[in-house]
C-alpha positions in Angstrom: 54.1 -21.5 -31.8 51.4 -20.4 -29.7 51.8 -22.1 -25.8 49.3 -22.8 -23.8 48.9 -21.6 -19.7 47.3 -24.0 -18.0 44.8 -22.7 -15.2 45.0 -24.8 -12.2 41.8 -23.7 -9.8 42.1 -24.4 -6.2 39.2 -22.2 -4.5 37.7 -25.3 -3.2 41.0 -26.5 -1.9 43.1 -23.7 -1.2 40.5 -21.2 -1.0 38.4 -23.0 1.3 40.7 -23.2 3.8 40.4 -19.0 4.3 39.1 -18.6 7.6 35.6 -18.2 7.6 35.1 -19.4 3.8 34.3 -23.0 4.4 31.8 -24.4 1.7 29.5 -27.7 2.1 29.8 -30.3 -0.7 26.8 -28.9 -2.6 27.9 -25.3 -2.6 31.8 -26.9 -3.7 30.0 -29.0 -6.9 28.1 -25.3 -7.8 31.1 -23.5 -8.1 32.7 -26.4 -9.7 29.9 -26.1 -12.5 30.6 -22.5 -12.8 34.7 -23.3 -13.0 34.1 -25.9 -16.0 31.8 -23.4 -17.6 34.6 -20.6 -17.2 37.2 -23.1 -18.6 39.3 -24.3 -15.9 41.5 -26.3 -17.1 41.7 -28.3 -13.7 39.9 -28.3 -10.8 41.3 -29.1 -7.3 38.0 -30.2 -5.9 39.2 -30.7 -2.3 42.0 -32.4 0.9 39.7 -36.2 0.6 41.3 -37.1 3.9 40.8 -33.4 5.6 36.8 -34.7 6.2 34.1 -36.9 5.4 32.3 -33.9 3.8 35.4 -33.4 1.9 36.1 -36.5 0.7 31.9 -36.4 -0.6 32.2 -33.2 -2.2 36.1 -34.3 -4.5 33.5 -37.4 -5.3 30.7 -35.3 -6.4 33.0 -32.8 -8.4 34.7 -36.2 -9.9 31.3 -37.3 -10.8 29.5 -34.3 -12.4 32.6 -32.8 -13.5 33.7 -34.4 -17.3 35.2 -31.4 -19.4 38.0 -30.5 -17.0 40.5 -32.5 -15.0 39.8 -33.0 -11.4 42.2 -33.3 -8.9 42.7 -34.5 -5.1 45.4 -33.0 -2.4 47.5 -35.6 -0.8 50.2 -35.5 1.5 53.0 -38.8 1.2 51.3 -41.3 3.2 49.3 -44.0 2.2 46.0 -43.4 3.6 45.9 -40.1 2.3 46.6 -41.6 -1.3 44.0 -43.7 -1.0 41.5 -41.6 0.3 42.3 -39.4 -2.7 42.3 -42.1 -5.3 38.6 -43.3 -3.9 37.2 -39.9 -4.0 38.6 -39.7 -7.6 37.1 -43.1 -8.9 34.7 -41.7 -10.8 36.4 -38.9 -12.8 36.5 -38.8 -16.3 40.2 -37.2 -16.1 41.5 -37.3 -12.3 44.5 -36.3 -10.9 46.9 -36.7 -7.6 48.7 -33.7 -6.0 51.0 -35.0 -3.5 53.2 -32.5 -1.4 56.1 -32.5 0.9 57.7 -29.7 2.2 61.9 -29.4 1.4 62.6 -26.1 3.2 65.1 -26.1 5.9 62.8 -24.9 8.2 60.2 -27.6 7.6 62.1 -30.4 7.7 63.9 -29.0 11.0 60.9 -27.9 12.7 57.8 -29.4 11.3 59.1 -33.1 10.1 62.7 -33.5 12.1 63.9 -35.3 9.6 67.0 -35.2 7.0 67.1 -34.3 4.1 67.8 -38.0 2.3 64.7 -39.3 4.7 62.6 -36.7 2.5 63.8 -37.6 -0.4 63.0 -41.3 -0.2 59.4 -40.6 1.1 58.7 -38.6 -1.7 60.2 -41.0 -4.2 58.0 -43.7 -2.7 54.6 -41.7 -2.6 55.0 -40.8 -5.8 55.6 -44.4 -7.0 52.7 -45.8 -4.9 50.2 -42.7 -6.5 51.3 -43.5 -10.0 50.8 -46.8 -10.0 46.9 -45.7 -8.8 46.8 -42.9 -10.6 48.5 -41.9 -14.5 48.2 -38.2 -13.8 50.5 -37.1 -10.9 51.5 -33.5 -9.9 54.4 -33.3 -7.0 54.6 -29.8 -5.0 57.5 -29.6 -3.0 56.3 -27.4 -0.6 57.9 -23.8 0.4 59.9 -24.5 -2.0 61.3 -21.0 -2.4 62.8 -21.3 0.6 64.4 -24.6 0.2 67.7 -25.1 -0.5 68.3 -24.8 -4.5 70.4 -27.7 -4.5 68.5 -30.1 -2.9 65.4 -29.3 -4.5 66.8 -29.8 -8.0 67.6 -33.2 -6.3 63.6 -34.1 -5.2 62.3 -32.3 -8.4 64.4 -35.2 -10.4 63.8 -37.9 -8.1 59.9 -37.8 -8.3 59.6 -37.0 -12.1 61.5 -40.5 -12.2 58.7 -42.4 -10.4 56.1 -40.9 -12.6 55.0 -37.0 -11.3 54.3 -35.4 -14.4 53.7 -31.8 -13.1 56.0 -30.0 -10.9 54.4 -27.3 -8.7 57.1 -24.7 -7.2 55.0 -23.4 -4.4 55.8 -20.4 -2.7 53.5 -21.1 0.1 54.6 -18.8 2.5 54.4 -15.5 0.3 58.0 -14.6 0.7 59.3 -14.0 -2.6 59.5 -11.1 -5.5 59.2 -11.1 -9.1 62.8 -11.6 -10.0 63.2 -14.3 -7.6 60.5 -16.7 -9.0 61.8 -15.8 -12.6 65.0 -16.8 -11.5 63.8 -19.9 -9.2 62.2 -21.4 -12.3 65.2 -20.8 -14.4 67.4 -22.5 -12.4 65.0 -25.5 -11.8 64.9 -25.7 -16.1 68.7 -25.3 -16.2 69.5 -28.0 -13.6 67.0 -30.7 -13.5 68.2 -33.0 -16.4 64.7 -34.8 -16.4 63.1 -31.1 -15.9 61.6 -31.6 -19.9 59.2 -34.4 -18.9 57.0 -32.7 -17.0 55.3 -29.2 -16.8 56.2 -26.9 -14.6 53.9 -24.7 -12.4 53.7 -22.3 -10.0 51.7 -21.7 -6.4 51.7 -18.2 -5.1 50.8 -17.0 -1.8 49.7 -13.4 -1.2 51.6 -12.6 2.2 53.7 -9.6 0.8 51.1 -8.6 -1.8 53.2 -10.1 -5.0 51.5 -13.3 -5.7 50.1 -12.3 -9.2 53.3 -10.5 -9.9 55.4 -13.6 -9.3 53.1 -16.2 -10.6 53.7 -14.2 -13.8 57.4 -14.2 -13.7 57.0 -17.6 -13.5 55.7 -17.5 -16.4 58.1 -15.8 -18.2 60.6 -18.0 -17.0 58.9 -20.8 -18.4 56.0 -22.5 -16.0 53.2 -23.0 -18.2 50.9 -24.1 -15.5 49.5 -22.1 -12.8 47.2 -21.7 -9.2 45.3 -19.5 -8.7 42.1 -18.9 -7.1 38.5 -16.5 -7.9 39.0 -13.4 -5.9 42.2 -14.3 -4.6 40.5 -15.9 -1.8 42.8 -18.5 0.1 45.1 -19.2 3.2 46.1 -15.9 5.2 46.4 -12.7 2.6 45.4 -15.7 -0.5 46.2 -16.8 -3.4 46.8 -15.4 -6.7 43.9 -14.2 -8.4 42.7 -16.2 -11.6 40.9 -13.3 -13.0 44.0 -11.4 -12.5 46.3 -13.9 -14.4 44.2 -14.9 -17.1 43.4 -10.6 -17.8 46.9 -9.9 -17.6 48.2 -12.4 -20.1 44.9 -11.5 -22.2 45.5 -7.9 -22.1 49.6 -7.5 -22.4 50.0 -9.8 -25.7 53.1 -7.9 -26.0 55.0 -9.0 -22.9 53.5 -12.4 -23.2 54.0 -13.1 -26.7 52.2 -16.3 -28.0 50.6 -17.3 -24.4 47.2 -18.0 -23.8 44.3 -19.3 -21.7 41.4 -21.3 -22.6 39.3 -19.4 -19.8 36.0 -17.8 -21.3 36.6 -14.9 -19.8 32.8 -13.6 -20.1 32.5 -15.5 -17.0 34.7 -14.2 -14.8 32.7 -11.6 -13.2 29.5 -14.3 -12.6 32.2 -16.6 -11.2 33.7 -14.1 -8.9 30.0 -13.5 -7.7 29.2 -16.4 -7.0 32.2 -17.4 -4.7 31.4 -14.1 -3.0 28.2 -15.5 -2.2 28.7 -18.9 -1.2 32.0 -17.9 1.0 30.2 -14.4 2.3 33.8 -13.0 1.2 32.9 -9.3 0.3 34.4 -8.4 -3.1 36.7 -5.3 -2.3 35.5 -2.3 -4.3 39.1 -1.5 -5.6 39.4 -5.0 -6.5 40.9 -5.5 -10.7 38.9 -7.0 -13.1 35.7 -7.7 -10.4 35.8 -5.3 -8.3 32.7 -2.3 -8.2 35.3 0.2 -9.1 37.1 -1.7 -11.2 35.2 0.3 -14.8 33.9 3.1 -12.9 34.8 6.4 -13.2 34.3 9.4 -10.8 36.7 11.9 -12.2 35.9 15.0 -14.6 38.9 14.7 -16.3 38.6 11.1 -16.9 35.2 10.9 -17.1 35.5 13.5 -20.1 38.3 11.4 -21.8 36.6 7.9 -21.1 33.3 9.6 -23.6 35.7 10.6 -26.4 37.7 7.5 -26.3 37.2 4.5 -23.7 40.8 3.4 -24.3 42.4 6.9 -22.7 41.9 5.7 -19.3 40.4 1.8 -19.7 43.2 -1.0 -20.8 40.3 -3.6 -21.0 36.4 -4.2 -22.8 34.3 -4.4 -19.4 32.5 -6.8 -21.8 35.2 -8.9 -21.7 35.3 -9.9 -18.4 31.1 -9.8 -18.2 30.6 -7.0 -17.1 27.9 -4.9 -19.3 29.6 -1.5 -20.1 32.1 1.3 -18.0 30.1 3.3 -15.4 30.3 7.0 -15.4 30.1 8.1 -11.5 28.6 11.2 -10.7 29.8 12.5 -7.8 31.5 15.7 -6.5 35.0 15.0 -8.6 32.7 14.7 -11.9 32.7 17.6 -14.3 29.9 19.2 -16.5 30.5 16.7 -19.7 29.4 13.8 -17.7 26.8 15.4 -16.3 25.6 16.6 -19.4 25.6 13.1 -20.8 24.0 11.7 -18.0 21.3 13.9 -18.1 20.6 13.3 -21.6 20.4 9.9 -21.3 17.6 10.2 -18.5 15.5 12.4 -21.1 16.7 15.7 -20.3 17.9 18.4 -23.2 18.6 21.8 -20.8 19.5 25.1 -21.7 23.4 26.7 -21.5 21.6 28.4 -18.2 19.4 25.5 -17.3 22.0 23.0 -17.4 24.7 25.8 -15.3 21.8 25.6 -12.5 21.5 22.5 -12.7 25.3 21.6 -12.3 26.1 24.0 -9.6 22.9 22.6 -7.3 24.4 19.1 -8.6 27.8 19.8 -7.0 26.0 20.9 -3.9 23.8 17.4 -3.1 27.4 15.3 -4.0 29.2 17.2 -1.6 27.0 15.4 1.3 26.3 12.2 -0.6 28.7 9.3 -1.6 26.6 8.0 -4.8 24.3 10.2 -6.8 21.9 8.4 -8.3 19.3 8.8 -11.3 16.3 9.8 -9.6 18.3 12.3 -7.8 19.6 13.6 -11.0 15.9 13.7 -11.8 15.0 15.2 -8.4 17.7 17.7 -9.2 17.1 18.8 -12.6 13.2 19.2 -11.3 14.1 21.6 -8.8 16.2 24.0 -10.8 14.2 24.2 -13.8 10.5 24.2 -12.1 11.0 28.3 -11.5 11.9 30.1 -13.7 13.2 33.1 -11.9 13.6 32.8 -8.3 12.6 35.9 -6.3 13.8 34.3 -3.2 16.9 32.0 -2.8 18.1 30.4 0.0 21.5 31.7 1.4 21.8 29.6 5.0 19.8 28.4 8.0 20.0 27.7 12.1 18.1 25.3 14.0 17.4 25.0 17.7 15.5 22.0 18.4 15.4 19.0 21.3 12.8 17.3 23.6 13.1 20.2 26.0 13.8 23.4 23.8 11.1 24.8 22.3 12.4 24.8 18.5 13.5 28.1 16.8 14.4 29.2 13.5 16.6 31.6 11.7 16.3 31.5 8.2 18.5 33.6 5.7 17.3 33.9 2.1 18.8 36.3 -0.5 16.5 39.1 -2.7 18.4 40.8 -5.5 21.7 39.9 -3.9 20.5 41.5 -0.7 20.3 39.0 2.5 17.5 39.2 4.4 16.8 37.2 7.9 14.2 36.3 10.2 13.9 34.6 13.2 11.0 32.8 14.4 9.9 29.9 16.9 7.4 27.3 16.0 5.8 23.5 16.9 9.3 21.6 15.2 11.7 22.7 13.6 9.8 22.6 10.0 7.4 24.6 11.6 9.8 27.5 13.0 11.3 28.1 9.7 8.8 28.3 7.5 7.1 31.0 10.3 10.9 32.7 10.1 10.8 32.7 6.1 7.1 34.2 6.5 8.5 37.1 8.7 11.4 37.6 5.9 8.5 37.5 2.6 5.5 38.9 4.8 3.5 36.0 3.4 1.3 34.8 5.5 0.7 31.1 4.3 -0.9 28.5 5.4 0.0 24.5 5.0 -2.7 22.3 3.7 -0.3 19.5 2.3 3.1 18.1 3.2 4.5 15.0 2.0 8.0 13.2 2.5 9.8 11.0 0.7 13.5 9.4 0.2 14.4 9.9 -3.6 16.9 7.2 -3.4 18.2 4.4 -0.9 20.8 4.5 2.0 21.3 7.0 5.0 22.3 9.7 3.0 19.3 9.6 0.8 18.1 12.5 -1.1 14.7 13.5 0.7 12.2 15.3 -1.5 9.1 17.7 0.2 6.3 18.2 -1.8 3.8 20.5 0.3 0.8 22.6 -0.5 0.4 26.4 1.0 -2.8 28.4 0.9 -1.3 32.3 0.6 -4.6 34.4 0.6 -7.4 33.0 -1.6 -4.9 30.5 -3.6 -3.4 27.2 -3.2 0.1 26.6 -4.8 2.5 23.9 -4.7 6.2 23.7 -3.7 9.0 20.9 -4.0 12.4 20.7 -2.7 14.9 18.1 -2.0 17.9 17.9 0.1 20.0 14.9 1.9 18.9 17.4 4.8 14.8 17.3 5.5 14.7 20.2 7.0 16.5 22.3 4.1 13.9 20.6 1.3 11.0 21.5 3.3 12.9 25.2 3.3 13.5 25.2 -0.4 9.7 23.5 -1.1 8.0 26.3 0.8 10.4 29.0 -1.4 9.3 27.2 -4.2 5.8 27.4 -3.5 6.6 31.2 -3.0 8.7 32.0 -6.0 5.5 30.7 -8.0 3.1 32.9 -6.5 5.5 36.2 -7.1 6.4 35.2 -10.6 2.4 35.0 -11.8 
């Protein structure tokens, strides 16, 4: 029979508690909207006894909040049961997560106290929350560190005064895949009460594994699990819902009959969203939200991903929200993408046309990081606006400052042949165009010239559009380049190449 994995959402617990990602009650119930609307199927709104603004925002979420079940962090002591039960008054379904740490190392260093002294605290918290509260969830903290033994012991011990959820943190990030699968094998195999209550799983993300071992939790039979959007959480964070949810979505095969009730359409608005309210920048490399995460840069895949998206893409972009794969031109792309691209912007080139237009294409993405359409356009413009060059340029020199008088040599190619000239002048526009009028023996004139960035950013393709009077006629020119200097160059050529070829 099919099993369900219930998604336990702690961004505006655990994920709040990033340094730098604090959230005010009002920003904590909009994400709270967002998490019901994605599915969550509970919500751990917030610490009520952290702060007063705390406490307000687990009330809001508990009042607004009706299709998922909402949950207050608790640590065993009485005032911070109350203050958890209060904010959780109004909640249609509410829930208490106490916690107690059982590692050697906590109880030695943090608590100083033995072993049976933690046992009987948590057995009494838990008592004292149930009686306040029917839905309890106990998380014996850093647990994968505690001693197996006496875990089993606490585990048993609190399911017998009501918890009914086990969470098996791993709170300082320090264990691998096959130790949670084995962790929560143990726990099923030597807790004799183990079957009355579901078991779940917190993963921290100090060594980079927390997805990876929340899954093997999984597998080993946890069918409840943390997580939070983006990952976002103490230290290196938490284990990524998006993450979870797409990996038990997407490998049906190694989780046979599991599965979520998150809509995952939402999970890319979600993940905006807490970008925005935390200012947590969404790495580009990031899976399932990331900018990269359905882009493609590569000829070879690029030329796959058009015959069949499934050769390089193991999920629907669509299914996650975003709209469709992207198709990144840039200096790695080959001539099929670029062909495609091209004729989705309108254009239908020529074998020759199109060869140009590829090689002048390679040229502007070797000195930009994106390439965008109207660069494209920009591109295609200037290779197909003349239809055979007389003059090309081959390279150019500039000598140019606040107290050098600028001066120009500018090489351009005739037949194959290169021809040079050297020239000084009132800029450095100035001394290569004279330069390129000693190399054609034009003498022209400038009546127009006009700048203007194609596209956005520092590296933006600049385009030149200029007007030169050559004897008794006025013709135009247009060039672009991420370098100004070279479009006005290949807009005054252009100009030129128009008045030889009439």
């Amino acid at each position: 029979m099919p099993e369900k994995i219930i998604i336990f959402d702690t961004t505006l617990r655990d994920g709040e508690q990033a340094p730098g990602a604090s959230l005010t009650s009002q920003q904590k119930l909009e994400i709270a909207f967002q998490l019901e609307k994605l599915g969550v199927d509970v919500i751990e709104a917030g610490f009520p006894i952290a702060s007063p603004d705390d406490s307000r925002a687990v009330s809001m979420v508990a009042k607004n909040i009706k299709n998922s079940v909402i949950c207050g962090l608790a640590r065993c002591l009485k005032q911070d049961i109350d203050a958890a039960h209060a904010a959780l008054k109004n909640a249609k379904h509410p829930r208490i997560h106490l916690f107690l740490a059982t590692s050697k190392i906590h109880l030695q260093y943090k608590f100083k106290k033995a072993e049976d002294e933690i046992l009987e605290i948590a057995k009494y918290a838990t008592k004292m929350a149930r009686k306040l509260c029917a839905d309890i969830e106990f998380s014996p903290e850093d647990a994968t560190r505690s001693e197996r033994d006496f875990l089993f012991r606490v585990i048993e011990a609190v399911i017998n005064e009501g918890a009914r959820t086990i969470n098996i943190p791993d709170t300082t990030g320090y264990s691998y895949p096959q130790e949670a699968f084995s962790l929560i094998t143990d726990i099923r195999n030597n807790v004799p009460n183990i079957h009355k209550a579901v078991i779940a799983t917190h993963c921290h993300d100090d060594l980079g594994m927390a997805v990876a071992n929340s899954l093997s939790a999984v597998l080993a039979g946890a069918r409840q699990v943390h997580c939070t959007i983006n990952g976002i959480g103490e230290r290196a964070g938490n284990a990524a819902l998006e993450e979870i949810v797409m990996a038990i979505k997407t490998r049906k095969d190694a989780f046979n009959g599991l599965f979520t009730q998150i809509n995952t359409k939402e999970l890319f608005r979600t993940s905006r969203l807490v970008s925005n309210l935390t200012d947590f920048i969404v790495p580009w490399n990031k899976a399932i939200v990331g900018k990269n995460a359905f882009r493609h840069e590569s000829g070879i895949h690029q030329d796959a991903v058009l015959k069949k998206r499934i050769t390089y893409e193991i999920m629907d972009p669509k299914d996650v929200g975003i709209a469709e794969s992207q198709l990144v031109l840039g200096k790695h792309s080959g001539r099929h993408a670029f062909k495609d691209r091209l004729k989705t912007l309108g254009f239908h080139l020529s074998d020759e046309q199109l060869e140009k237009a590829f090689i002048r294409f390679k040229e502007v993405a070797d000195k930009k990081k994106d390439i965008f359409d109207d660069d494209l356009r920009t591109i295609v413009q200037d290779e197909i606006s003349v239809i055979k060059p007389i003059w090309q340029l081959s390279s150019f020199e500039v000598n140019s400052g606040t107290k050098v008088k600028p001066q120009a040599t500018v090489c351009l190619l005739k037949k194959g042949k290169d021809c040079c000239g050297t020239s000084s002048g009132d800029g450095p526009v100035d001394a290569c165009f004279k330069a390129i009028d000693k190399v054609t023996a034009y003498k022209a004139r400038l009546e127009d010239f006009r700048l203007e960035a194609v596209t956005s950013g520092k590296d933006a393709l600049g385009q030149v559009s200029l007007k030169l009077r050559i004897k008794d006629k006025i013709i135009g020119g247009r060039g672009s380049s991420t370098d100004i200097i070279e479009a006005a160059i290949r807009a005054y050529l252009d100009a030129v190449n128009k008045l030889e070829s009439k």
